[in-house]
C-alpha positions in Angstrom: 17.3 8.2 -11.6 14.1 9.7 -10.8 11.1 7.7 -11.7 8.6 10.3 -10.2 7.9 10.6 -14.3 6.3 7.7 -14.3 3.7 8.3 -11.5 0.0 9.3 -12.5 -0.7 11.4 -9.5 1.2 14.3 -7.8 3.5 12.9 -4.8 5.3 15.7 -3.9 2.4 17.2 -1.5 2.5 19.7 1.0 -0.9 18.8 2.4 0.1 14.9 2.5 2.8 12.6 3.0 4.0 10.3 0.1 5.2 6.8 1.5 7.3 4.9 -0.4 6.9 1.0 -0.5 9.8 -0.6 -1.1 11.0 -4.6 -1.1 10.8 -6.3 2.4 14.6 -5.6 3.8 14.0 -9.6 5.1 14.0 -10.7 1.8 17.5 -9.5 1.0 16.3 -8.5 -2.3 15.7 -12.4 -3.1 12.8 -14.1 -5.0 10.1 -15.3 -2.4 9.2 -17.9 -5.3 13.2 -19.2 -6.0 15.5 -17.2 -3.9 17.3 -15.3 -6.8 17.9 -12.0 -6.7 15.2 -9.4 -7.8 15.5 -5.8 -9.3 13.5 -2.5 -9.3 11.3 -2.4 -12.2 8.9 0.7 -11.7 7.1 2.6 -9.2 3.2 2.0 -9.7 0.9 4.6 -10.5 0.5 5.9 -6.8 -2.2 5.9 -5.2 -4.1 8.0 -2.1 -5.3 6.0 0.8 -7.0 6.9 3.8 -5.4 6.6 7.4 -7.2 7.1 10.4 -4.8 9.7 11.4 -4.3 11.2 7.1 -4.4 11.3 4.1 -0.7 9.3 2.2 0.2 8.8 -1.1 1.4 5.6 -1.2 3.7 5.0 -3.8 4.6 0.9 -4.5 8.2 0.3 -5.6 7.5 -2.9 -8.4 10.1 -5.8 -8.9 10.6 -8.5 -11.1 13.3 -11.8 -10.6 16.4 -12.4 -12.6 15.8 -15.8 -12.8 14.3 -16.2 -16.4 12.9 -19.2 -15.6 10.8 -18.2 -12.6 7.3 -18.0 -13.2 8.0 -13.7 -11.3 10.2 -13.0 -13.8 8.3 -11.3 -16.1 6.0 -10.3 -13.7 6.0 -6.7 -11.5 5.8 -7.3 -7.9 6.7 -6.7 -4.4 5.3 -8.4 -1.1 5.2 -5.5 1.0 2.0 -5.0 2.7 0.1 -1.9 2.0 -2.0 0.8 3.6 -4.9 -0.6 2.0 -7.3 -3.5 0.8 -7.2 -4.6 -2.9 -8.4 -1.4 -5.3 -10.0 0.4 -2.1 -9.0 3.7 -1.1 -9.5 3.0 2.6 -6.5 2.3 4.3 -6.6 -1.1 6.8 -6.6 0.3 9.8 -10.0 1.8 8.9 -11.2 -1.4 8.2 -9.7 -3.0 11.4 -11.2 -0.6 13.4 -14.8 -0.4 11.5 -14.5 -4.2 12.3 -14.2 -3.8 15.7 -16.7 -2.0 16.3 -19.0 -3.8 14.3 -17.9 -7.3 15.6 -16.7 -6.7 19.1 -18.9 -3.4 20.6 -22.0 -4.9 18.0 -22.5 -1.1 16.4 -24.5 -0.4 13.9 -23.5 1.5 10.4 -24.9 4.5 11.7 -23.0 4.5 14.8 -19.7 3.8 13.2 -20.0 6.2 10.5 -21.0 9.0 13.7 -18.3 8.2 15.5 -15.8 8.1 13.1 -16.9 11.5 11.6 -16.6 13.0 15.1 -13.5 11.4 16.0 -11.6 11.9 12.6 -12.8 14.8 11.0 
């Protein structure tokens, strides 16, 4: 079955890698809410976020649990941490390392955003 239908944005790139997000293999494909099993519902609707070292689509494989009475069974989901924060387009380890700077070296938004651009551009 091929559900790339179902995705908004282009994820077959040449210029950038599509990463697949799929159900934590710890799990074992069980409920983290009532331990039943759980199957694929949908892909989500892709989206591009920003790596220090590129660009990814990053494509979120969606779940739902086949227990009708869990409170996830009507509900698409999967645990899996992402490449980024909430609706932002920045991936985390942008954010970690903006932190740092910030936080540990004291920078200033002028001197993170310079050394950033010459680092990763």
């Amino acid at each position: 079955m091929n559900n790339n239908i179902l995705v908004n944005r282009p994820i077959n790139s040449e210029d950038r890698e599509t990463i697949r997000i799929v159900y934590p293999s710890e799990l074992n494909h069980k409920c983290s809410v009532c331990g039943s099993k759980v199957k694929y519902r949908y892909p989500d609707n892709c989206k591009l976020a920003h790596t220090l070292e590129s660009d990814v689509y990053q494509v979120v494989n969606l779940c739902s649990c086949t227990n009708e009475n869990c409170e996830l069974n009507k509900v698409a989901f999967n645990p899996s941490p992402r490449f980024d924060y909430s609706n932002r387009c920045f991936g985390a380890v942008v954010f970690n390392l903006i932190a740092e700077e910030f936080l540990l070296y004291k920078q200033k938004p002028d001197q993170i955003h310079l050394r950033l651009t010459l680092k990763y551009r």
